[in-house]
Short mmCIF file of the C-alpha atoms (twelve columns), coordinates in Angstrom:
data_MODEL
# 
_entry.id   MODEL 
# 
loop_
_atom_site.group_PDB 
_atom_site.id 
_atom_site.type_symbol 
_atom_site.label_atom_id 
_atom_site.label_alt_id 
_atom_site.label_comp_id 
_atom_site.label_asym_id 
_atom_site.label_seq_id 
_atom_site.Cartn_x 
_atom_site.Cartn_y 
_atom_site.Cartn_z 
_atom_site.pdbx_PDB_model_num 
ATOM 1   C CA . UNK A 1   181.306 -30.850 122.621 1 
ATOM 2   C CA . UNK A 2   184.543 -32.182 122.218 1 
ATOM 3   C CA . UNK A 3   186.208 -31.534 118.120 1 
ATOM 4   C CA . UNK A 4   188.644 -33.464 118.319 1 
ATOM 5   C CA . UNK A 5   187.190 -36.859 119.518 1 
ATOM 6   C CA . UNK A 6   184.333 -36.077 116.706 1 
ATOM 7   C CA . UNK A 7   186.316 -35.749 113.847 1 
ATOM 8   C CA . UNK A 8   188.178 -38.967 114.639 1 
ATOM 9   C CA . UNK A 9   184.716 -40.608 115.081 1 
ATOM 10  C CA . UNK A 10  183.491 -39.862 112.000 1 
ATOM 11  C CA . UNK A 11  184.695 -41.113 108.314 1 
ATOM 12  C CA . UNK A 12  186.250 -38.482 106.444 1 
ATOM 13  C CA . UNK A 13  185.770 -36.202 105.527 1 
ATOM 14  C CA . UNK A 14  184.620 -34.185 108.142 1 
ATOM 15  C CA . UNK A 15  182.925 -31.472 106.575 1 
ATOM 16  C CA . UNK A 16  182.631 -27.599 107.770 1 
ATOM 17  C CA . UNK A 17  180.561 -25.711 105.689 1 
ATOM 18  C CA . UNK A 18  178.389 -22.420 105.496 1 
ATOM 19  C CA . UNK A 19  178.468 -18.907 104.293 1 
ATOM 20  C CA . UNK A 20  181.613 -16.626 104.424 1 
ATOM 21  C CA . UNK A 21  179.582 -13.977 105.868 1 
ATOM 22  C CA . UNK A 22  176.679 -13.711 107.994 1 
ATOM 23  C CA . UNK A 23  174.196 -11.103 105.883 1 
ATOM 24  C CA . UNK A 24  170.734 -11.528 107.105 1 
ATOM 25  C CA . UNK A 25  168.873 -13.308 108.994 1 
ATOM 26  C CA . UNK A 26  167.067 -14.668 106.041 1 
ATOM 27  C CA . UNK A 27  170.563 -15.749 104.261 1 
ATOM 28  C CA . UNK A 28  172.039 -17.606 107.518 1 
ATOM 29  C CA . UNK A 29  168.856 -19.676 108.055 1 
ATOM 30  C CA . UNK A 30  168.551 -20.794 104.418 1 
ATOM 31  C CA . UNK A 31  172.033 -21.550 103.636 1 
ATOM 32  C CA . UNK A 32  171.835 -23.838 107.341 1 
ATOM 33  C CA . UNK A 33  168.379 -25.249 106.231 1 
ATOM 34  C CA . UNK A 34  169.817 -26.113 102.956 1 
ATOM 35  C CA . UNK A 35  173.047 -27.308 104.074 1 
ATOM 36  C CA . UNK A 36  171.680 -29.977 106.626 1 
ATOM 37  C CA . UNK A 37  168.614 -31.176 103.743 1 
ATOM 38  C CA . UNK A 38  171.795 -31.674 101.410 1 
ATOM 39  C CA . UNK A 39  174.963 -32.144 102.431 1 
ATOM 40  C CA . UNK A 40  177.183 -34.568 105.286 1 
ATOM 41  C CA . UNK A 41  177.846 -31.477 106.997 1 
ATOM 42  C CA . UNK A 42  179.199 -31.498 110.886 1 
ATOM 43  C CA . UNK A 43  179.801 -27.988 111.610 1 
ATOM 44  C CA . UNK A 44  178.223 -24.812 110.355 1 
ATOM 45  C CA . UNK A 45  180.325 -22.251 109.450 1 
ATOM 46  C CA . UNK A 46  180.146 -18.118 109.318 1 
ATOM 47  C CA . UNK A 47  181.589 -14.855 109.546 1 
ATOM 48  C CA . UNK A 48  180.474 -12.158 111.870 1 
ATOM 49  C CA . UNK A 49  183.219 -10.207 111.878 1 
ATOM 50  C CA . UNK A 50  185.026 -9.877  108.769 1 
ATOM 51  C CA . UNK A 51  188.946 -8.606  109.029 1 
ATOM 52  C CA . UNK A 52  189.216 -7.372  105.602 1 
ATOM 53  C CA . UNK A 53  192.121 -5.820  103.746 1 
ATOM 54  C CA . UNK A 54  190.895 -2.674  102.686 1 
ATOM 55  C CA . UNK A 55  188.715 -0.088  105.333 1 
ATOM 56  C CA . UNK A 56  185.861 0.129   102.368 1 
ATOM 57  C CA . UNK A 57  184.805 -3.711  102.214 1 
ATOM 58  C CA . UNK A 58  182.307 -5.132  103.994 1 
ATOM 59  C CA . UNK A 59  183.816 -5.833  107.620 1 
ATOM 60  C CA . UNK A 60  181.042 -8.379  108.734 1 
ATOM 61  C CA . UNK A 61  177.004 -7.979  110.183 1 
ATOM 62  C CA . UNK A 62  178.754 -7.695  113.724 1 
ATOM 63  C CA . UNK A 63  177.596 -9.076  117.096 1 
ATOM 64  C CA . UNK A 64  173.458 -9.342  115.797 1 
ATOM 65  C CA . UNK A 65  174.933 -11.968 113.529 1 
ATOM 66  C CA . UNK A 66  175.233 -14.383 116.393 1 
ATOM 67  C CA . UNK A 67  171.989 -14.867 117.175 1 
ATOM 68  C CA . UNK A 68  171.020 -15.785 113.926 1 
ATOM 69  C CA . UNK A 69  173.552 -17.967 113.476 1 
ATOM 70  C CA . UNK A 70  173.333 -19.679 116.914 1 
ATOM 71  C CA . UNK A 71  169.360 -20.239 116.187 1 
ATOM 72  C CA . UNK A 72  169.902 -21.064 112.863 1 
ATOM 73  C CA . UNK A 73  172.099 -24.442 114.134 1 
ATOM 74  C CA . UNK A 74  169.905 -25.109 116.363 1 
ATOM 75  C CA . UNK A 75  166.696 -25.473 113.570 1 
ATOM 76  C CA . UNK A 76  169.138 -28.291 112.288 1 
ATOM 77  C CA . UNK A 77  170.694 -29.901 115.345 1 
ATOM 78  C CA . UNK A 78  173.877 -28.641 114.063 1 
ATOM 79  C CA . UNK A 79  176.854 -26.726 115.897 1 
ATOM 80  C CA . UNK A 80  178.089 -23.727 114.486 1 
ATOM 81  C CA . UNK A 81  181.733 -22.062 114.733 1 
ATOM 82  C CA . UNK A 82  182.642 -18.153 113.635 1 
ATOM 83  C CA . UNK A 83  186.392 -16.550 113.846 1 
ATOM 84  C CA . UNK A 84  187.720 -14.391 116.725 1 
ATOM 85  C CA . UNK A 85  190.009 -11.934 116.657 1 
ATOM 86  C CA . UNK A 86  190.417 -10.810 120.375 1 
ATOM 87  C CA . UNK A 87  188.800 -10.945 123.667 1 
ATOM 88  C CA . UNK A 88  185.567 -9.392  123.176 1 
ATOM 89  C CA . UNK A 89  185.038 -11.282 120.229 1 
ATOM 90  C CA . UNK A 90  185.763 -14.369 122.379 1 
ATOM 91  C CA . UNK A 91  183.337 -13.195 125.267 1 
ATOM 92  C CA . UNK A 92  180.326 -12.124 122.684 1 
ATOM 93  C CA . UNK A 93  180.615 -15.554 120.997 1 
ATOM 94  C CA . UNK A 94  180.591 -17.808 123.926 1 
ATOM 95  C CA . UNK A 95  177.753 -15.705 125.972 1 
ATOM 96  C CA . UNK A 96  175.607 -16.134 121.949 1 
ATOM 97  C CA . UNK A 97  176.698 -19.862 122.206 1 
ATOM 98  C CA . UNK A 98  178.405 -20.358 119.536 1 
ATOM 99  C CA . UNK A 99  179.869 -24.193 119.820 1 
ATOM 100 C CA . UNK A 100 183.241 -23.946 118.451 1 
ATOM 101 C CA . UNK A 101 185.722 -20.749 117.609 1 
ATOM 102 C CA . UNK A 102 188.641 -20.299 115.038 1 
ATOM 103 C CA . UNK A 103 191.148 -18.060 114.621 1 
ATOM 104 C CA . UNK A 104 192.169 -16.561 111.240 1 
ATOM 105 C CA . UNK A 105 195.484 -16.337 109.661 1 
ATOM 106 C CA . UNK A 106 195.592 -12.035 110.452 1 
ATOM 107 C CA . UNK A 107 195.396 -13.307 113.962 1 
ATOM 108 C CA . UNK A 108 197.586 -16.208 114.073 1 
ATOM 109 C CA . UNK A 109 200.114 -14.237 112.564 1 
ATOM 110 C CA . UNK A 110 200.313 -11.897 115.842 1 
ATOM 111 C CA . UNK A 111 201.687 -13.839 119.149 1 
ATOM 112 C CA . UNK A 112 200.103 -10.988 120.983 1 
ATOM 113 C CA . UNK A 113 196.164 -11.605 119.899 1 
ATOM 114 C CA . UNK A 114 196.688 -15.275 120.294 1 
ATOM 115 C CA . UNK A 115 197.679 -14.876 123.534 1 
ATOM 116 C CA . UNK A 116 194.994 -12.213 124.295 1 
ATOM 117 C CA . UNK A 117 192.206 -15.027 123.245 1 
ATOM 118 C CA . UNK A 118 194.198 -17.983 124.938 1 
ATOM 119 C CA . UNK A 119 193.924 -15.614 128.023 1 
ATOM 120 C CA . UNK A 120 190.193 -14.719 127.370 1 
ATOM 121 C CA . UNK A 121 189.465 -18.564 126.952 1 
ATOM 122 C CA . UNK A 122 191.458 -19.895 130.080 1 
ATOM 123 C CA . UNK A 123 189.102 -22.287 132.537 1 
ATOM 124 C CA . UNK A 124 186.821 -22.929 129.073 1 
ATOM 125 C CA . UNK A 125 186.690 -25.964 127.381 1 
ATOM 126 C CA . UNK A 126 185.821 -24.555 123.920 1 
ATOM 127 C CA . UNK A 127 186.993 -26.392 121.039 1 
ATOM 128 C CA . UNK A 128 189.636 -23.858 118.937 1 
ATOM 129 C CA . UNK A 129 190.480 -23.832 115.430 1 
ATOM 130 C CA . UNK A 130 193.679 -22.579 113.876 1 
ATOM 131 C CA . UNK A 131 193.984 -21.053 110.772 1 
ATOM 132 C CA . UNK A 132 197.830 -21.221 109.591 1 
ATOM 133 C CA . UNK A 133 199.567 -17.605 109.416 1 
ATOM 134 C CA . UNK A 134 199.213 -15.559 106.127 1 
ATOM 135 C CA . UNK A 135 203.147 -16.028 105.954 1 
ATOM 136 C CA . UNK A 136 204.751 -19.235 105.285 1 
ATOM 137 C CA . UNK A 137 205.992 -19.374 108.946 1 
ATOM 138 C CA . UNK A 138 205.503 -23.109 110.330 1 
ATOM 139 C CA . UNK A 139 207.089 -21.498 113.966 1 
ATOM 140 C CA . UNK A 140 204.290 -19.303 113.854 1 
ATOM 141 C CA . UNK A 141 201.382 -21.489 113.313 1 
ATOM 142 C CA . UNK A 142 202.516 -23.976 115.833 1 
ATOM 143 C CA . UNK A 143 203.255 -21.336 118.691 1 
ATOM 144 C CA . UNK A 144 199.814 -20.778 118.543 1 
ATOM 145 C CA . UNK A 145 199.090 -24.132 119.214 1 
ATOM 146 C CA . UNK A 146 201.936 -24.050 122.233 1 
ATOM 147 C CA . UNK A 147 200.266 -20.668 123.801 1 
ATOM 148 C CA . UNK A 148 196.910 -22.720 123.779 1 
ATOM 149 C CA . UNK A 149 198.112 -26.105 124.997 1 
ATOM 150 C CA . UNK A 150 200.357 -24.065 127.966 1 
ATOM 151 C CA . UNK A 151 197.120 -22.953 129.211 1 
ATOM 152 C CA . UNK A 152 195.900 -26.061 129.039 1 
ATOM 153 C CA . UNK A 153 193.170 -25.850 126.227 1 
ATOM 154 C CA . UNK A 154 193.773 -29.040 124.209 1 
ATOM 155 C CA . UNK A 155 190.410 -29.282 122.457 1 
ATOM 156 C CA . UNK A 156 192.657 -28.089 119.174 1 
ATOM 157 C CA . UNK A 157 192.137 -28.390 114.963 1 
ATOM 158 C CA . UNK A 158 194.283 -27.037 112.796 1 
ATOM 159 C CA . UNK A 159 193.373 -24.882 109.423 1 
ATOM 160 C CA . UNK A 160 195.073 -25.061 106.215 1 
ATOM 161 C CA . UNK A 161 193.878 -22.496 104.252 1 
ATOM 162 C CA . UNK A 162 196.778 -21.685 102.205 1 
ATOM 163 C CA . UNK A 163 199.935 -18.694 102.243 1 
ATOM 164 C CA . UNK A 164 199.613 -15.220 100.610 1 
ATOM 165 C CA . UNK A 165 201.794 -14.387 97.692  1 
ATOM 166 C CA . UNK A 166 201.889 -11.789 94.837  1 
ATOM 167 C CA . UNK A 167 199.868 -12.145 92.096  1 
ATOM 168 C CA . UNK A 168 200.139 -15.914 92.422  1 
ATOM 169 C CA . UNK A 169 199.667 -17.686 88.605  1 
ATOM 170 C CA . UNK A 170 196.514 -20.001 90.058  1 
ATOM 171 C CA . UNK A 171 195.748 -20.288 93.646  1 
ATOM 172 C CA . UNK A 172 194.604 -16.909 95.789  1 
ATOM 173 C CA . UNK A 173 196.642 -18.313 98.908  1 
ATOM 174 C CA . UNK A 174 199.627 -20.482 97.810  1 
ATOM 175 C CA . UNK A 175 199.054 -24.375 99.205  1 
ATOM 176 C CA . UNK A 176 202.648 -25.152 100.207 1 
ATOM 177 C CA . UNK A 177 201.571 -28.348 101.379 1 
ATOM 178 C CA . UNK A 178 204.931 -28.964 102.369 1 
ATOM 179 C CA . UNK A 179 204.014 -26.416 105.216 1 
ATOM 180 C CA . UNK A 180 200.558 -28.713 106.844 1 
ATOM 181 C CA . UNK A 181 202.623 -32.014 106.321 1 
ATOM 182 C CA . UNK A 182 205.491 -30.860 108.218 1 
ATOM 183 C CA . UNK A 183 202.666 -29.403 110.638 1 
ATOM 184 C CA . UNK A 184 201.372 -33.313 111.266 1 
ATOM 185 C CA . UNK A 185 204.841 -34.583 111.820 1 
ATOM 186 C CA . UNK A 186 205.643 -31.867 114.674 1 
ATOM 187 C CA . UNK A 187 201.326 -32.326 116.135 1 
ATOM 188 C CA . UNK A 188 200.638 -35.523 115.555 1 
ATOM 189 C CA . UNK A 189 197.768 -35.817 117.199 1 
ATOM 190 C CA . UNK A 190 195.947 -32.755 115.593 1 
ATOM 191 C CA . UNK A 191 193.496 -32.670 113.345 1 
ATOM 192 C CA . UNK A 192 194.166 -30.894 109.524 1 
ATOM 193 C CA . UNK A 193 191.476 -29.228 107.955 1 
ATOM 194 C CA . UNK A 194 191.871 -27.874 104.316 1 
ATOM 195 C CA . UNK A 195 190.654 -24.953 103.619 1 
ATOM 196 C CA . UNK A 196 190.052 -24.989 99.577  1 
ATOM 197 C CA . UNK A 197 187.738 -21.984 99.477  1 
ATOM 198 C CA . UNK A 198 190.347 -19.540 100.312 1 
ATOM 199 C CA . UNK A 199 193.251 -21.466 98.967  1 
ATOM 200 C CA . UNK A 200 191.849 -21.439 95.497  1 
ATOM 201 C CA . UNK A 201 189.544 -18.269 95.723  1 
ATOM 202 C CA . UNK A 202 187.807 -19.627 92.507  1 
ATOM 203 C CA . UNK A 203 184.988 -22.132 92.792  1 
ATOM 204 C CA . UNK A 204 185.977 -24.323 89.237  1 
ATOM 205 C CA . UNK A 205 189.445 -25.208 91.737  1 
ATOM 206 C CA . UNK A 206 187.602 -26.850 94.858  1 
ATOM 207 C CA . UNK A 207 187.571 -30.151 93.296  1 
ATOM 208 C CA . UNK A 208 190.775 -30.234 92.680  1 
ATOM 209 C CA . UNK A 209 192.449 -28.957 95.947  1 
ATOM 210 C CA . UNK A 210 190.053 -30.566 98.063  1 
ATOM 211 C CA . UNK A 211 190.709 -33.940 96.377  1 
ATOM 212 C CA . UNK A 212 194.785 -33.392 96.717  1 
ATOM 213 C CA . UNK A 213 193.735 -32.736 100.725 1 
ATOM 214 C CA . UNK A 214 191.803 -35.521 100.897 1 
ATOM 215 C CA . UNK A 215 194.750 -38.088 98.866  1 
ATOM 216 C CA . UNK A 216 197.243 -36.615 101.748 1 
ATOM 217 C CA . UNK A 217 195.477 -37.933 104.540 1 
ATOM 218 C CA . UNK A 218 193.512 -34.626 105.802 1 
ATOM 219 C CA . UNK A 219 190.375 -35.037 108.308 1 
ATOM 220 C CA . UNK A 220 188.567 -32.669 107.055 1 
ATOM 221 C CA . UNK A 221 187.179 -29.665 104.622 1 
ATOM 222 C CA . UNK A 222 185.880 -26.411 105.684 1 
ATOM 223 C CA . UNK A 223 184.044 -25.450 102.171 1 
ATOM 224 C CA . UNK A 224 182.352 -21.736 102.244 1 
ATOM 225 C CA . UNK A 225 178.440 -22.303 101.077 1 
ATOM 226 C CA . UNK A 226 176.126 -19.577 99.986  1 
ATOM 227 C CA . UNK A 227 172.457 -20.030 98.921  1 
ATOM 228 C CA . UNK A 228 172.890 -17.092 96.283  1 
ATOM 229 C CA . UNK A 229 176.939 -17.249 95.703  1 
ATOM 230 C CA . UNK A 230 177.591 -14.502 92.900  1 
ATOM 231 C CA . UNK A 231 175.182 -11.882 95.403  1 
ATOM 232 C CA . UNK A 232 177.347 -12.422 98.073  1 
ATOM 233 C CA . UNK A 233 178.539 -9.987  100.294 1 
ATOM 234 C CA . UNK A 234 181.668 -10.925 100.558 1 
ATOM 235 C CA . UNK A 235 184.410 -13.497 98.547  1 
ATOM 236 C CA . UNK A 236 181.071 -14.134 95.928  1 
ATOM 237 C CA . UNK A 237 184.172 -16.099 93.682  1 
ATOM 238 C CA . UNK A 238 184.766 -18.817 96.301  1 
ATOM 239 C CA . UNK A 239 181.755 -19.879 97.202  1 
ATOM 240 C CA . UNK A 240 179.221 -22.253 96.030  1 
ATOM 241 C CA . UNK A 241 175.369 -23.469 96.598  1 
ATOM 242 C CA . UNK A 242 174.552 -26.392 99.038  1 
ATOM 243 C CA . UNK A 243 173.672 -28.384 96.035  1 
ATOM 244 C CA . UNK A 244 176.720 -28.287 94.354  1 
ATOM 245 C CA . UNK A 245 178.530 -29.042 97.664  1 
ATOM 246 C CA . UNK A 246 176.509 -31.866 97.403  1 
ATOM 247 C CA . UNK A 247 177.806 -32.945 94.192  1 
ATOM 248 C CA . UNK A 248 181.632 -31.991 95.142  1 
ATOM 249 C CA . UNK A 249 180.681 -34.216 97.966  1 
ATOM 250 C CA . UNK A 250 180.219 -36.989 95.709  1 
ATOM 251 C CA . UNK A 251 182.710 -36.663 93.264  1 
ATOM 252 C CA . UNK A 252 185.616 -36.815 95.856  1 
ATOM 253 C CA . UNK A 253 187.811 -40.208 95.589  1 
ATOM 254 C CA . UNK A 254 188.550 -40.890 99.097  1 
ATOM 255 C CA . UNK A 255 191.084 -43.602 99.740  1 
ATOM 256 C CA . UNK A 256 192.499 -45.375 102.988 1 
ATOM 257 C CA . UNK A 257 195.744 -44.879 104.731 1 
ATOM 258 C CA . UNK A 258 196.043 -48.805 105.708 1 
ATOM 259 C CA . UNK A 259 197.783 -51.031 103.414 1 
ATOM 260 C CA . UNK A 260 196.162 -54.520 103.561 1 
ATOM 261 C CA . UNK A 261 198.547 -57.311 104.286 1 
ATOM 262 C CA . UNK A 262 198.025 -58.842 100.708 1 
ATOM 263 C CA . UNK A 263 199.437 -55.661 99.183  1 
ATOM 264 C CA . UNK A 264 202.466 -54.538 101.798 1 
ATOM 265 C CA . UNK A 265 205.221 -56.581 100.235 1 
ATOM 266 C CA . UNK A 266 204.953 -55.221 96.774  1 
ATOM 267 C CA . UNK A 267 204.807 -51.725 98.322  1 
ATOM 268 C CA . UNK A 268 207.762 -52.311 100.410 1 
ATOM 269 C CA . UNK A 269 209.480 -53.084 97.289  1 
ATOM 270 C CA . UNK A 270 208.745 -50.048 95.690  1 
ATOM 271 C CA . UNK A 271 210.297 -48.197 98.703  1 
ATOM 272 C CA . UNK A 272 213.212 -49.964 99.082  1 
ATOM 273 C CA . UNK A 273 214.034 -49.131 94.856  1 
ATOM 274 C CA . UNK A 274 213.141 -45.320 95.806  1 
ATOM 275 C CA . UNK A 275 215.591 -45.615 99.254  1 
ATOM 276 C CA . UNK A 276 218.537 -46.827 96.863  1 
ATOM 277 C CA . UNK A 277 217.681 -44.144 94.382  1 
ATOM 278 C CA . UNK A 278 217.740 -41.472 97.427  1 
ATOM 279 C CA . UNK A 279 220.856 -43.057 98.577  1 
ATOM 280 C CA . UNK A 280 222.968 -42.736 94.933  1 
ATOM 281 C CA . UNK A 281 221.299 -38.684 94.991  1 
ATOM 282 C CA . UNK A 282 222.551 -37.972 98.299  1 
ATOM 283 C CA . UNK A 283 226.190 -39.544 97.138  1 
ATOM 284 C CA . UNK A 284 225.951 -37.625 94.271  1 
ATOM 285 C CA . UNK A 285 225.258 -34.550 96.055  1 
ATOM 286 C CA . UNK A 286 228.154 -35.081 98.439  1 
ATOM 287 C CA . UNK A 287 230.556 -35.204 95.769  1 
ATOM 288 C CA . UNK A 288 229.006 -32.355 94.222  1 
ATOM 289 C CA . UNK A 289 229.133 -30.325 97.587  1 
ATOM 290 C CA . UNK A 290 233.414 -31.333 97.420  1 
ATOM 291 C CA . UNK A 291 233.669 -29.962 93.915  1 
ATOM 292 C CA . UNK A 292 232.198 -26.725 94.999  1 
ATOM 293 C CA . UNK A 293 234.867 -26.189 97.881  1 
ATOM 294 C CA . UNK A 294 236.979 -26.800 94.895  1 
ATOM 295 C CA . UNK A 295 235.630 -24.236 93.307  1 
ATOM 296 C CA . UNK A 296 235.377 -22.259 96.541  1 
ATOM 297 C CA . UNK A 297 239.567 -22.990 96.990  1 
ATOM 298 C CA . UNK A 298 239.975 -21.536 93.341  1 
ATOM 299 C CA . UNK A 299 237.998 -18.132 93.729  1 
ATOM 300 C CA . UNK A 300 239.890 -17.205 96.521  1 
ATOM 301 C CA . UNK A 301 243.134 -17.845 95.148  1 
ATOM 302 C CA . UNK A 302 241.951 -15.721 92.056  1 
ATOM 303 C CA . UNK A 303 239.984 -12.635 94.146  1 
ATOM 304 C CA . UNK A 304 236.748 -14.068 92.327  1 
ATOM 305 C CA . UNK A 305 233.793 -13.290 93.946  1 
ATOM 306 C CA . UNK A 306 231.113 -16.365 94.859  1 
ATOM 307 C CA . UNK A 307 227.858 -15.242 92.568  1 
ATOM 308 C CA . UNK A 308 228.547 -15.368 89.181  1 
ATOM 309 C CA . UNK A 309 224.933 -13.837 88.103  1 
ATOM 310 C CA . UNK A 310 225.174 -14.024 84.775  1 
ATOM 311 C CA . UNK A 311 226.541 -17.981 85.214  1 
ATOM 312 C CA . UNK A 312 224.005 -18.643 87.389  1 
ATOM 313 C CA . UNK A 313 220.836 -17.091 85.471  1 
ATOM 314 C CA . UNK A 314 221.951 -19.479 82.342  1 
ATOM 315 C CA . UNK A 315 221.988 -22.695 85.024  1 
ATOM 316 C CA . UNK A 316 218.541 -21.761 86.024  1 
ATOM 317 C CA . UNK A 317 217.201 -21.259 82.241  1 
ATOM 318 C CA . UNK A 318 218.966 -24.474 81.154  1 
ATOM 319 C CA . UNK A 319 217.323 -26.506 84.004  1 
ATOM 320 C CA . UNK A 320 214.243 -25.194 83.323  1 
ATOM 321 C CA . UNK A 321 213.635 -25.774 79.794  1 
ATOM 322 C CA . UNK A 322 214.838 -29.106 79.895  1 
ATOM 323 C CA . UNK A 323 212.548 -29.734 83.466  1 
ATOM 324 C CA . UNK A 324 209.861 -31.625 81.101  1 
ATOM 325 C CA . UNK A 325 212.064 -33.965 79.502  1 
ATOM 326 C CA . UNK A 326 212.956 -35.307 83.440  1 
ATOM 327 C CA . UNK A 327 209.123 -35.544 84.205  1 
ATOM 328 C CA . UNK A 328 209.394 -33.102 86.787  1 
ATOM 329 C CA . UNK A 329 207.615 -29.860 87.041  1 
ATOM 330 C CA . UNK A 330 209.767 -26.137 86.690  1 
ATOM 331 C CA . UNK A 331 208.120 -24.951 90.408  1 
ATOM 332 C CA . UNK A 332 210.067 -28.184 91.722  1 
ATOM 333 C CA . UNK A 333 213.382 -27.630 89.426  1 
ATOM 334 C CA . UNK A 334 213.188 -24.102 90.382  1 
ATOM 335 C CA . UNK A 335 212.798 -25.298 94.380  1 
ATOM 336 C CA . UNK A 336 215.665 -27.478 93.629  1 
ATOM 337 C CA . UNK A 337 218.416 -25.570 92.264  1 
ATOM 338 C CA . UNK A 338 218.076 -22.381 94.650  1 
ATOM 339 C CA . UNK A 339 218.230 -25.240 97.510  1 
ATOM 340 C CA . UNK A 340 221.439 -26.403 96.247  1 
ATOM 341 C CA . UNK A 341 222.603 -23.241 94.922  1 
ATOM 342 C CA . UNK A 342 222.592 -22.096 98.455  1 
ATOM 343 C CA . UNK A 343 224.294 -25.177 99.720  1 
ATOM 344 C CA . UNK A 344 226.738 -24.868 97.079  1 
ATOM 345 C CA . UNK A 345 227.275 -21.185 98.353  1 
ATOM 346 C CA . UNK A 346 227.510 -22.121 102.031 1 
ATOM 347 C CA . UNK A 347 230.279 -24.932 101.317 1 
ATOM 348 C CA . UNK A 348 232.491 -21.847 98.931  1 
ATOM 349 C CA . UNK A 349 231.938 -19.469 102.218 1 
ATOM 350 C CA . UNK A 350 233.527 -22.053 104.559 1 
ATOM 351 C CA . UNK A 351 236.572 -22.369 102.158 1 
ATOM 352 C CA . UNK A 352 237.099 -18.622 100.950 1 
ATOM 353 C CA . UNK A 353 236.300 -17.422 105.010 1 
ATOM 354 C CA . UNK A 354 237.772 -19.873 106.750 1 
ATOM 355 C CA . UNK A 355 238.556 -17.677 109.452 1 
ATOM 356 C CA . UNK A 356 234.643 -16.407 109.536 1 
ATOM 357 C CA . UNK A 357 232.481 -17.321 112.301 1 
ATOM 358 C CA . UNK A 358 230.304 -20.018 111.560 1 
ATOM 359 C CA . UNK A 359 226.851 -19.327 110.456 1 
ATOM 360 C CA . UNK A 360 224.125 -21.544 109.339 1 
ATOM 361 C CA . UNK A 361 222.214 -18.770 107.559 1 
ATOM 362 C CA . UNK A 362 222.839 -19.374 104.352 1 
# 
């Protein structure tokens, strides 16, 4: 099969779904039997081998799991993927027949397993999923996608399923869409996945991070589906029953990325009030940028070092308490100031070092 050219086919979006882990034998063909009588799925999903974060936790059925999964697809005409992690993952997989493969953020994070699997899978024309790195590292996820394309294997997705943080307010993996979007500008021609079951790791959140993939132009969802979710062996929060798939399913607004003729004039209009907007910010930020090598000139005249903590600390709490009466959110004001307190910073270095070599690190 070729992933790519059936994603495009299809409407969006395209839908991956399935359990998080293989259990039984029992589980796997239910959840599949279930999944085909009730949902749009394309591609059944599961986990055979599990790389968890502590030794204790259940590290997946192992290689028995592929049968079952393989001949569970099969009852339902449906392929079925499962993540590697190095070469004899790749070699049990493909000799089970298992249709497609992806590779997990642990592993995408390590140049040296990628290329182990890209070397396992050379001469194959398995279709390869990406999951992005558990860092917020956009290098990193698309070397991955260079290691597999040198060796000519094209038959690529991509993953989102979200960055690890600490202790993170809402989400269990950060979204930073930021990160995916700047992913589809570099690999155009790529498919993007969102991955909302382990970017939320709560099942009342799949709506709404599936439906923000969804309004930013994603292909597709890879949703994890359990016939018995809160008995599950593994990520029980996350996942959910065919039947309320379904209903997700149908509760998703999914609009188009053409603008009709009729409507393309009044749009452009709109952008060309936000361009002149953009242009009086960056103006104002240029001048701003001049006052702090002002500022930068006075310090080192007076010995005065750049950080001012205390200074800077009341900025930040300022900004933020007034960040509601701007309509704009205090993640973004936060974003915001550190960017151009940084900037600020690099333009007072160039005037109090002058003699410095140049550095672009700050």
């Amino acid at each position: 099969m070729n992933l790519q050219n059936l994603i495009k086919k299809q409407n969006r979006p395209f839908l991956i779904s399935g359990p998080c882990s293989a259990e039984t034998e029992k589980q796997v063909f239910s959840v599949c039997q279930d999944i085909a009588k009730n949902t749009n799925t394309s591609l059944i999903r599961a986990g055979i081998w599990k790389p968890r974060t502590r030794p204790d936790s259940f590290e997946g059925i192992g290689e028995i799991g592929l049968k079952w999964l393989v001949d569970a697809g099969k009852s339902v005409n449906l392929p079925v993927t499962t993540e590697i992690a190095n070469a004899k993952h790749v070699e049990s997989a493909i000799n089970a027949g298992v249709d497609v493969l992806w590779i997990g953020a642990r592993t995408t994070v390590n140049p040296f397993a990628v290329q182990e699997i890209v070397d396992a899978l050379k001469g194959t024309k398995i279709p390869v999923m990406i999951k992005n790195p558990i860092n917020p590292d956009l290098s990193l996820w698309l070397g991955a996608f260079e290691r597999f394309m040198k060796a000519d294997l094209n038959d690529l997705t991509a993953i989102h399923r979200g960055f690890s943080v600490y202790k993170h307010p809402k989400y269990r993996n950060a979204p930073s869409w930021e990160i995916p979007i700047a992913f589809k500008q570099n690999l155009k021609e790529i498919p993007m996945i969102c991955d909302p079951s382990h970017i939320s790791g709560n099942r009342n959140l799949l709506l709404e991070v599936s439906q923000k993939a969804m309004d930013l132009n994603f292909d597709g969802l890879i949703i994890e589906t359990h016939p018995n979710p809160e008995r599950a062996w593994s990520d029980s929060e996350q996942q959910i029953t065919p039947m309320i798939l379904k209903e997700l399913m149908n509760d998703l607004i999914l609009r188009t990325s053409i603008v009709e003729a009729s409507l393309n004039d009044e749009l452009q209009d709109f952008r060309e009030k936000i361009t002149l907007l953009d242009d009086r910010l960056f103006e104002i930020l240029s001048i701003r940028m001049k006052l702090s090598e002002e500022v930068g000139i006075f310090k080192r005249k007076n010995n005065i070092t750049i950080l001012q903590e205390e200074h800077w600390k009341k900025v930040i709490e300022s900004r933020l308490s007034t960040a509601d009466d701007f309509y704009l959110t205090e993640i973004f004001v936060r974003k915001f100031m550190d960017s151009l307190h940084q900037e600020s910073i690099r333009h007072q270095i160039k005037v109090m070092n002058p003699d410095l070599k140049k550095s672009n690190d700050l």
